[in-house]
DRENKE-287178 format. One record per residue (C-alpha): residue in three letters; z, y, x. Coordinates in steps of 0.2 Angstrom, whole numbers, plus 5000, padded with zeros to 4 digits. Each point is the difference from the previous one (the first is absolute). Layout:
ATOM;ALA;Z;Y;X
...
//
This chain:
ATOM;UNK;5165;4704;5399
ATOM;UNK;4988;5014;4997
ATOM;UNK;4987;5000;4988
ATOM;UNK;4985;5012;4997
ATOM;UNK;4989;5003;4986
ATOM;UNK;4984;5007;5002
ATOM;UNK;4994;5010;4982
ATOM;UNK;5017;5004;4995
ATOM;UNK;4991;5013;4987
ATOM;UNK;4995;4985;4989
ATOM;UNK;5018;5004;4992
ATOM;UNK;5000;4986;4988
ATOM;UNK;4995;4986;5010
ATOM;UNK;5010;5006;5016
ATOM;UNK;5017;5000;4987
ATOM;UNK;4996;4982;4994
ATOM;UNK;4996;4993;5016
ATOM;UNK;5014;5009;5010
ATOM;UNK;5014;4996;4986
ATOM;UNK;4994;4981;4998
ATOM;UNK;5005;5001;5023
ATOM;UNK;5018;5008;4996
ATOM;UNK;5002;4987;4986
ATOM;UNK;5001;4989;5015
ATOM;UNK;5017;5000;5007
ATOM;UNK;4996;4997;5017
ATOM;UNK;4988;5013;5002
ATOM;UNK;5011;5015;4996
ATOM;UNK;5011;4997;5015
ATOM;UNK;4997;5010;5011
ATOM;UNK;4982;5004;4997
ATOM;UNK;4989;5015;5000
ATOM;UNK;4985;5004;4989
ATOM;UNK;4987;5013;5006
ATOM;UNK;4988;5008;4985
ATOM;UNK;4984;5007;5007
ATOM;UNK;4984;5009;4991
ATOM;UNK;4990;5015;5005
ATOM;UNK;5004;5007;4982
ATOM;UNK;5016;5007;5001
ATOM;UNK;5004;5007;4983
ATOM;UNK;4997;4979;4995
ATOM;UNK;5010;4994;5015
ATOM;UNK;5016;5012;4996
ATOM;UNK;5000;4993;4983
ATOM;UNK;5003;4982;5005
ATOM;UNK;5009;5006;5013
ATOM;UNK;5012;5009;4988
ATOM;UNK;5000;4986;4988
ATOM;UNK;5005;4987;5015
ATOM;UNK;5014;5011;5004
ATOM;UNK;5004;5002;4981
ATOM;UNK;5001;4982;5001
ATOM;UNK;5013;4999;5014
ATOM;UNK;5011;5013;4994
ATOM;UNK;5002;4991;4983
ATOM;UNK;5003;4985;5008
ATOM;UNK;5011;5004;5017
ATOM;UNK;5009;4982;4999
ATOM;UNK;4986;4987;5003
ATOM;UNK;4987;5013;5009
ATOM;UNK;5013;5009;5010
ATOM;UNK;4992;4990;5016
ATOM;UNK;4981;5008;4995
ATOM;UNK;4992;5014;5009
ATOM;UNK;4987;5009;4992
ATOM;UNK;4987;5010;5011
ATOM;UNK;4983;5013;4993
ATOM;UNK;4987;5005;5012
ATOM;UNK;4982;5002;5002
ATOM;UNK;5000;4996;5017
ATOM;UNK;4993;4981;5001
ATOM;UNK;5005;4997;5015
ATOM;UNK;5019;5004;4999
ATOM;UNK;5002;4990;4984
ATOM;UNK;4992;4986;5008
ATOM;UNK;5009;5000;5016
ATOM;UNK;5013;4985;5002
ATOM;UNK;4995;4994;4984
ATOM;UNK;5001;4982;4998
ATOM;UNK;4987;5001;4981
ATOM;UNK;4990;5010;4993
ATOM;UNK;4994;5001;4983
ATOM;UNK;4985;5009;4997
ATOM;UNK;4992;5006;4984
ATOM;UNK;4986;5015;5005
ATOM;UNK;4986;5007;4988
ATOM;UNK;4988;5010;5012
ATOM;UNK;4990;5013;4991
ATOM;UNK;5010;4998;4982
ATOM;UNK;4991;5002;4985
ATOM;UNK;4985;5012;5005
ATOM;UNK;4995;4984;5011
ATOM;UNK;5003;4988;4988
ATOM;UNK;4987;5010;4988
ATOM;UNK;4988;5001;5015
ATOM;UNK;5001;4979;5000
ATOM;UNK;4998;4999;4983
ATOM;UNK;4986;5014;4997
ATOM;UNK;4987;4995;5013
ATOM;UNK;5002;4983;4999
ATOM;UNK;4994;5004;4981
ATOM;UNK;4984;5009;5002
ATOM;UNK;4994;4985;5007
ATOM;UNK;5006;4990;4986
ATOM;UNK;5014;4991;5008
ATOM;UNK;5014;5000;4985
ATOM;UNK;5018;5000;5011
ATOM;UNK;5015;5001;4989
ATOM;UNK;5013;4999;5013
ATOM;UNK;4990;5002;5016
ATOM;UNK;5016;4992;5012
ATOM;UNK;4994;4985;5008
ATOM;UNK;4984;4993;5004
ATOM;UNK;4987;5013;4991
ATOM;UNK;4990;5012;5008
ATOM;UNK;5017;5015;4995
ATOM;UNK;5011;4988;5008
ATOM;UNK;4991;4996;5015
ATOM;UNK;5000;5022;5006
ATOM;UNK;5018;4999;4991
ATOM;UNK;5003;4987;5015
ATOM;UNK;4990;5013;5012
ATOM;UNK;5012;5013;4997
ATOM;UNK;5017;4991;5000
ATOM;UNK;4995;4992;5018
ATOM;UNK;5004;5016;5010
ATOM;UNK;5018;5002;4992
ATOM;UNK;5002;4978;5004
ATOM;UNK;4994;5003;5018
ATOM;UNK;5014;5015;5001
ATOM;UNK;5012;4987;4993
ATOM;UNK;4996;4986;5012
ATOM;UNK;5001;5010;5015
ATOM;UNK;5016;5009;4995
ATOM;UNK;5007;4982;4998
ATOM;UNK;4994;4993;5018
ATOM;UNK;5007;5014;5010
ATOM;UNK;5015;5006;4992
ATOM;UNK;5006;4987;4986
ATOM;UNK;5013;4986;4999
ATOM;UNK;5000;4990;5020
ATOM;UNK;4984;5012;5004
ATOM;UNK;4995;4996;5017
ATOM;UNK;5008;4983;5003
ATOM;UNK;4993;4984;4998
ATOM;UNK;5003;4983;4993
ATOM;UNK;5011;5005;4986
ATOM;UNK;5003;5007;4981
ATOM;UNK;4987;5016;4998
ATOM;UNK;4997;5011;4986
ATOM;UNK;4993;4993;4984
ATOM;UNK;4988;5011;4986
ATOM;UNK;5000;4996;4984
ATOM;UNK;4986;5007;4992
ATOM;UNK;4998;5004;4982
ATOM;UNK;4985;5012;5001
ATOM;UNK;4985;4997;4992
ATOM;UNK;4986;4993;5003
ATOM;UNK;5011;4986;5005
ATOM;UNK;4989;4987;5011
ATOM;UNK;4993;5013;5010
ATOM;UNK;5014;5010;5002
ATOM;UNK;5011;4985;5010
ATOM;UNK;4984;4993;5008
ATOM;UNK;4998;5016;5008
ATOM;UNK;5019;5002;5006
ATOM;UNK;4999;4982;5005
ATOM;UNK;4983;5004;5011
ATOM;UNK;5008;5015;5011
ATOM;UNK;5019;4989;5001
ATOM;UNK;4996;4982;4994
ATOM;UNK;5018;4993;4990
ATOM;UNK;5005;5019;4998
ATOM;UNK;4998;4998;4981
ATOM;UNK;5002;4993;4983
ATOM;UNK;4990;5008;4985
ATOM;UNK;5011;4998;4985
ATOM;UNK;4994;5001;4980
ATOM;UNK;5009;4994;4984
ATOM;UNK;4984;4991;4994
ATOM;UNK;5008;4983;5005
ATOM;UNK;5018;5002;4990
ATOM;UNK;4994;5009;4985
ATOM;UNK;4983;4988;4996
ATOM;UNK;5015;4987;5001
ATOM;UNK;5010;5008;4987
ATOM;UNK;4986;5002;4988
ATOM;UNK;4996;4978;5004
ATOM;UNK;5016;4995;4996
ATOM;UNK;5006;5014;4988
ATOM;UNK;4984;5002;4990
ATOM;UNK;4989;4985;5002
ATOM;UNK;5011;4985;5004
ATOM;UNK;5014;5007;4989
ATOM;UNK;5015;4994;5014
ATOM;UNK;5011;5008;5011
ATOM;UNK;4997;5004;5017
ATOM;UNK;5012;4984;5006
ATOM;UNK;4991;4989;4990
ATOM;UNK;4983;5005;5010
ATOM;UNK;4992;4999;5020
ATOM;UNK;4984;5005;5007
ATOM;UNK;4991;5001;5017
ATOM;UNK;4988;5015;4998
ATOM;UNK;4989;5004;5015
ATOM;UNK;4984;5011;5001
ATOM;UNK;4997;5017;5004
ATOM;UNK;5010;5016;4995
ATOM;UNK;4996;5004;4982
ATOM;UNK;4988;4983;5000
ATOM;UNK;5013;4988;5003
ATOM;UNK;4999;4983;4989
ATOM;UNK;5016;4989;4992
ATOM;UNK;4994;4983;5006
ATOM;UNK;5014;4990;4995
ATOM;UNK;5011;5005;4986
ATOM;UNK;5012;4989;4995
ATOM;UNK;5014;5000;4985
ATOM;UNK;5016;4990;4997
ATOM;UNK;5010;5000;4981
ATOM;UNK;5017;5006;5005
ATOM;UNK;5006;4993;4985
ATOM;UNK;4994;4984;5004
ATOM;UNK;5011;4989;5008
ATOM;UNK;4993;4993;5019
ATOM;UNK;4984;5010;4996
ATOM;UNK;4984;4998;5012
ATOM;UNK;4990;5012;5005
ATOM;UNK;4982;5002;4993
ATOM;UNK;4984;5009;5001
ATOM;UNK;5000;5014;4987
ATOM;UNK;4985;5007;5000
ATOM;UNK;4996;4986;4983
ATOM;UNK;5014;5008;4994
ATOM;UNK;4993;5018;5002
ATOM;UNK;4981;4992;4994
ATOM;UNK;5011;4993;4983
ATOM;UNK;5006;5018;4997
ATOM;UNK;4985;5008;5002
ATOM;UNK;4990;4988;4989
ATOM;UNK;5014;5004;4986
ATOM;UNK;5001;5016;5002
ATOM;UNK;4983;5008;5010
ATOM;UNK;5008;5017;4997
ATOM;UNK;5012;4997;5012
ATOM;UNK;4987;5006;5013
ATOM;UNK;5005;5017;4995
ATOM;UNK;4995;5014;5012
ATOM;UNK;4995;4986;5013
ATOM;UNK;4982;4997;4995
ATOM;UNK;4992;5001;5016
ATOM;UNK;5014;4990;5008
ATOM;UNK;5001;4985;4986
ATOM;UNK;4980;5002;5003
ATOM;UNK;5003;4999;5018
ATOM;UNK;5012;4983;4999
ATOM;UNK;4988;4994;4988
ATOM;UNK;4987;5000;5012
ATOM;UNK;5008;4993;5017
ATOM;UNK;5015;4992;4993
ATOM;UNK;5013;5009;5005
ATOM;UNK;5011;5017;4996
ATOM;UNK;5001;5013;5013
ATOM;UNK;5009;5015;5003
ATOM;UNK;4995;5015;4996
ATOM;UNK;4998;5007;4982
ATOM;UNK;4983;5003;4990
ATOM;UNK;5000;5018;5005
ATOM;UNK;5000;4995;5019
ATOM;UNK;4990;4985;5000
ATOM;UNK;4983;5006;4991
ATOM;UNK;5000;5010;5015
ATOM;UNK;4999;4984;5012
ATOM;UNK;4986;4990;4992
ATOM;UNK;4982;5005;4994
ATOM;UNK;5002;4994;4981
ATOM;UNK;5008;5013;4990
ATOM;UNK;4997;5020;5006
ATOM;UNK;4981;4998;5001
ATOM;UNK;4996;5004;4981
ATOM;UNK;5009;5009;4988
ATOM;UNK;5001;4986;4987
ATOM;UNK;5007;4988;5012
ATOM;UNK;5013;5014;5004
ATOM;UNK;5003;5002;4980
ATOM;UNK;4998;4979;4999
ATOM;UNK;5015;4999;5012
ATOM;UNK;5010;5015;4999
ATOM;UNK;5020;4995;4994
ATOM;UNK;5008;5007;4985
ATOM;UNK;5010;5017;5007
ATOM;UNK;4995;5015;5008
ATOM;UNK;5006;4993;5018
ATOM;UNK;4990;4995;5013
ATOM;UNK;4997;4985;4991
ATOM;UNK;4988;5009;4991
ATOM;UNK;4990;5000;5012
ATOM;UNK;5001;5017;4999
ATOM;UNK;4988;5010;5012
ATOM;UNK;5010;5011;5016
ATOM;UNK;5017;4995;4990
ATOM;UNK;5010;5001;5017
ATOM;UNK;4992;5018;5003
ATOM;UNK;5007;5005;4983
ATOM;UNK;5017;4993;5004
ATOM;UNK;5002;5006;5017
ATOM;UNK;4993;5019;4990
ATOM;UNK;5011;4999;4989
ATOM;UNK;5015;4997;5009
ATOM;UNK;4997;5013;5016
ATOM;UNK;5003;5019;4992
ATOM;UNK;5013;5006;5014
ATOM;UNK;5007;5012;4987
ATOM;UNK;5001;4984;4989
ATOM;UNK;5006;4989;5012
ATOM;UNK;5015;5014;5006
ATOM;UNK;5005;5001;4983
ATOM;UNK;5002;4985;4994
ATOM;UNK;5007;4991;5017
ATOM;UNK;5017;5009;5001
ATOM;UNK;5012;4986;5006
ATOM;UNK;5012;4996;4987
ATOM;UNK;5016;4988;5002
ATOM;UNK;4994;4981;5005
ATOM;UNK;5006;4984;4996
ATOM;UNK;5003;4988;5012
ATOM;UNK;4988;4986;5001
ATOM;UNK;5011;4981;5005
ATOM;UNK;4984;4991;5000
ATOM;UNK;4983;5003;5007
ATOM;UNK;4983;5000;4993
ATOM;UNK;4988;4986;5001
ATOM;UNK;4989;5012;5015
ATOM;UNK;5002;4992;5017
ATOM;UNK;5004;5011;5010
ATOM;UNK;5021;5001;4999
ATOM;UNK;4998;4981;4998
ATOM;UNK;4990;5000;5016
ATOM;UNK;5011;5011;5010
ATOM;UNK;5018;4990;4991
ATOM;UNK;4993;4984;5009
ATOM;UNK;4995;5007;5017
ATOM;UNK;5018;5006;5003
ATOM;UNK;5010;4986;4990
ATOM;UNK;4988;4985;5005
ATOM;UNK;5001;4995;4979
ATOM;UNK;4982;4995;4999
ATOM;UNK;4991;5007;4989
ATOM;UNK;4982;4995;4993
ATOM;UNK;4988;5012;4994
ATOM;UNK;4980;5003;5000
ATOM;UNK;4994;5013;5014
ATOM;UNK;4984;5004;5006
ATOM;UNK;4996;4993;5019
ATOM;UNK;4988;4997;5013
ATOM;UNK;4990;4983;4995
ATOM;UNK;5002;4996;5021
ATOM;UNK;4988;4989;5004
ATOM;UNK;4995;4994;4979
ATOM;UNK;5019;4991;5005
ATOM;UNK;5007;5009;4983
ATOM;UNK;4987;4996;4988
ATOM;UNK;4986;4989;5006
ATOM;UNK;4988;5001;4988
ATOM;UNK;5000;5021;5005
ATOM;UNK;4992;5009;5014
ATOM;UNK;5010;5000;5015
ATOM;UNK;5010;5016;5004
ATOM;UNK;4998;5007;4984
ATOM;UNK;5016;5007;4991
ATOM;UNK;5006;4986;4988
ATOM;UNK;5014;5001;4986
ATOM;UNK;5012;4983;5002
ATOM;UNK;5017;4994;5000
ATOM;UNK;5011;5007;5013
ATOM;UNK;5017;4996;5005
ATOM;UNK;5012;5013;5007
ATOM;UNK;5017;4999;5012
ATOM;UNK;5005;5006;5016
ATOM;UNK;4984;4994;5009
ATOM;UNK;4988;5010;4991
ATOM;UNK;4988;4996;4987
ATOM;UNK;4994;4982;4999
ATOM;UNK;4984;4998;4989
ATOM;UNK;4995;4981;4993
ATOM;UNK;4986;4994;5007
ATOM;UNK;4985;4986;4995
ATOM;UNK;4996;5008;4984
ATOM;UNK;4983;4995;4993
ATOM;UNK;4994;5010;4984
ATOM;UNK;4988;4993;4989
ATOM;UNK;4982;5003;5003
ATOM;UNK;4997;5013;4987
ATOM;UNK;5017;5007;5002
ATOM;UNK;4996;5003;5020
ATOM;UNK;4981;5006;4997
ATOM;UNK;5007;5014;4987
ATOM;UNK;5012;5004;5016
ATOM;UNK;4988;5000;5014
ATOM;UNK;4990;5012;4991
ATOM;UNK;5012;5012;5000
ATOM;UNK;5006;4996;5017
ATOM;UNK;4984;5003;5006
ATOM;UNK;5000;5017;4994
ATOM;UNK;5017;5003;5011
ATOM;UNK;4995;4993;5015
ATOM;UNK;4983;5014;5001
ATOM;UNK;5012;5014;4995
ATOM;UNK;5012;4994;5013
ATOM;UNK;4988;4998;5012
ATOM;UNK;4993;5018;4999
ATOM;UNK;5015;5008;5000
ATOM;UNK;5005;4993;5014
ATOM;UNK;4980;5003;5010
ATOM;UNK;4999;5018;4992
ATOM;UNK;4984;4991;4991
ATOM;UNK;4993;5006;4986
ATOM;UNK;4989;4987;4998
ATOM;UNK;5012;4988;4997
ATOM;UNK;5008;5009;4987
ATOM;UNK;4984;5001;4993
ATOM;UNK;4998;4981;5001
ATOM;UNK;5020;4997;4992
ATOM;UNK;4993;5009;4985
ATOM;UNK;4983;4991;4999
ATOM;UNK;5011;4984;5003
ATOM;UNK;5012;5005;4982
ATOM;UNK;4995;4989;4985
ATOM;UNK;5004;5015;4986
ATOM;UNK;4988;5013;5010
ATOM;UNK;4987;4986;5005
ATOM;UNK;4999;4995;4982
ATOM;UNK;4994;5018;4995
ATOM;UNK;4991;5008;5015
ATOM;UNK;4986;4998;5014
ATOM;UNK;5002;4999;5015
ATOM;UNK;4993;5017;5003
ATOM;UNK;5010;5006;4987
ATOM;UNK;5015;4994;5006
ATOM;UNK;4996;5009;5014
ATOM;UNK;4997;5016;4994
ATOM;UNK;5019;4998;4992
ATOM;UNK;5007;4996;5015
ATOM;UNK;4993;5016;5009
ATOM;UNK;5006;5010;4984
ATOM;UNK;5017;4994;5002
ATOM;UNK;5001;5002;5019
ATOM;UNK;4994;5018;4997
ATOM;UNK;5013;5002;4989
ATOM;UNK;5013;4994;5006
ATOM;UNK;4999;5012;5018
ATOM;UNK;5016;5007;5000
ATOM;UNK;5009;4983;5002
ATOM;UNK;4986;4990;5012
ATOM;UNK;4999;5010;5012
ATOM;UNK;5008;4989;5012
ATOM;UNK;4986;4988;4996
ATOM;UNK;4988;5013;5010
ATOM;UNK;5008;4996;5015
//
């Protein structure tokens, strides 16, 4: 088994993910794993670090290859998964699709997934996809034969929807787009505001990524003897009505549940990006804002000044010299080893991925064809999504108004149109809330201008 991942440079998420896969005993028989990035100083470090990691543990990961390269192609050849976490442009262009936006008054402070920044962030990961998708057809796992198990990408690159809606449009059922919305909004349910363990709880959650909504919550006393289980949500209404400071940094997303009924995925930070209510006026921003200095906060460009802070190469060379590394027996709660364990040991496994809505069969109440996040089974067959889902009607109208703002950009990037691009940021409800439509025009040419050195392809 060979696995590739694309992005290797992202040193700390690469580690996590790639130790959560060798925790799996399977999947370190025999296996090879292929680290590619076009930043070399950043892939060598992972790289070493990987190795580091064999080395201290010879007995259980004696069966693992490690492989570095910057050739694409090579690491993706043969190769049965691939894992891909790219940043095109890095922090210079994540300043570009923070500044413009805000001299037209469009407050972004993380600029990943619908907003006008996530919409040209999506422009310029597409290429690098494309290059993904292509390598897999022609020379990955079974390339060139028919009717039988293909390569599968599992996508953790940002801006999510659009990202895996575009892979799927060049190869349809090439790939799942993975986030860790779902599991840690769970933790925080259970942990925080039902006060029960995660054994004592179940959900069904189903929207989009970063917009997807706990529909059924459910909670059963472990310490009560032939227990039922029960709607929580009263429970988590009690709680707040005891104790309204319980909403914490979460403002915009208590406001959020308070409004359409139900608690969705993605923090405060994220979400006052999504809707028009909360970045249109500064006192709505200071209304809202959380208690800390996160993202939370509400905090103009807070991603920018993460990403700055954390990408000095002299800083990053100092301070990422591999040391010895415990060995880790039991996987994280991201998807991807767990995905991979099941496709090769047929233990199913259930998760929530972000895939094609074919034919509104997913979620009906959702445009057809439109990336959707939902339950997903996984075993030797594949990936098997749950089906029939209907969201609420606010729940699905908050959706659709970011899923239209996918579907333009997806739809100019793959017609070369500017125009639609234009209309995908027209269509996004934080930017529409703020600007004209001239004005929004005059952004999106700024931004186009701007961002030359990494659309060219879209000339063509």
């Amino acid at each position: 088994m060979k696995i590739a991942f694309v992005g290797a440079g992202s040193r700390i998420f690469c580690k996590n993910v790639l130790t959560d896969i060798l925790a799996f005993p399977a999947l370190r028989r025999n296996a090879t794993i292929a680290l590619h990035d076009i930043n070399k100083a950043r892939l060598d470090h992972t790289f070493k670090e990987m190795e580091l990691y064999k080395a201290d543990h010879p007995d259980v990961l004696g069966g693992v290859e490690f492989e570095a390269t910057t050739d694409m192609r090579s690491a993706i050849e043969n190769t049965k998964y691939v894992i891909d976490a790219v940043m095109v442009g890095g922090p210079e262009c994540l300043k570009q699709d923070i500044d413009i936006p805000m001299k037209y008054g469009v407050d972004q402070c993380i600029g990943d997934t619908t907003s006008a920044g996530a919409v040209f962030r999506a422009l310029r990961t597409f290429p690098v996809l494309a290059e993904i998708i292509t390598n897999m057809k022609e020379v990955g796992y079974n390339a060139g034969t028919k009717n039988c198990a293909r390569p599968l990408l599992l996508n953790y690159a940002n801006p999510m929807a659009m990202n895996t809606w575009y892979c799927n449009s060049l190869w349809p059922g090439s790939t799942v787009g993975l986030c860790h919305g779902v599991q840690g909004t769970f933790k925080q349910l259970h942990a925080t505001y039902i006060g029960a363990s995660a054994e004592e709880c179940s959900f069904l959650c189903a929207g989009i990524n970063h917009m997807a909504w706990f529909t059924e919550l459910w909670f059963k006393d472990g310490t009560v003897k032939d227990a039922r289980w029960q709607d929580a949500y009263p429970i988590i209404w009690k709680h707040h009505d005891e104790e309204p400071e319980i909403e914490g940094d979460e403002k915009v997303r208590w406001d959020i549940m308070k409004a359409a009924g139900y608690y969705m995925t993605e923090s405060s930070g994220h979400l006052s990006e999504y809707v028009p209510y909360y970045r249109k006026r500064k006192d709505l921003i200071e209304k809202y804002k959380g208690n800390t200095n996160g993202f939370n906060n509400l905090q103009h460009g807070w991603d920018l000044q993460f990403f700055g802070a954390n990408s000095d190469a002299t800083e990053v060379e100092a301070r990422l010299k591999p040391k010895s590394m415990k060995f880790k027996d039991t996987p994280s709660e991201e998807y991807a080893s767990h995905i991979i364990n099941a496709m090769e040991t047929n233990q199913p496994f259930r998760l929530n991925g972000n895939v094609m809505n074919v034919k509104g069969a997913l979620i009906t109440s959702l445009p057809a064809d439109c990336c959707v996040e939902v339950p997903v089974f996984a075993d030797y067959h594949g990936l098997h999504p749950q089906g029939g889902i209907e969201l609420p009607t606010a729940c699905a109208a908050l959706c659709t108004s970011n899923t239209m703002v996918h579907k333009a950009t997806i739809e100019g990037a793959l017609a070369h149109d500017k125009e639609k691009i234009y209309h995908a940021v027209l269509l996004d409800p934080l930017t529409a809330s703020v600007c004209s439509p001239g004005e929004i025009r005059a952004m999106v040419d700024e931004m186009f201008d701007a961002n030359k050195k990494w659309l060219g392809w879209f000339e063509n």
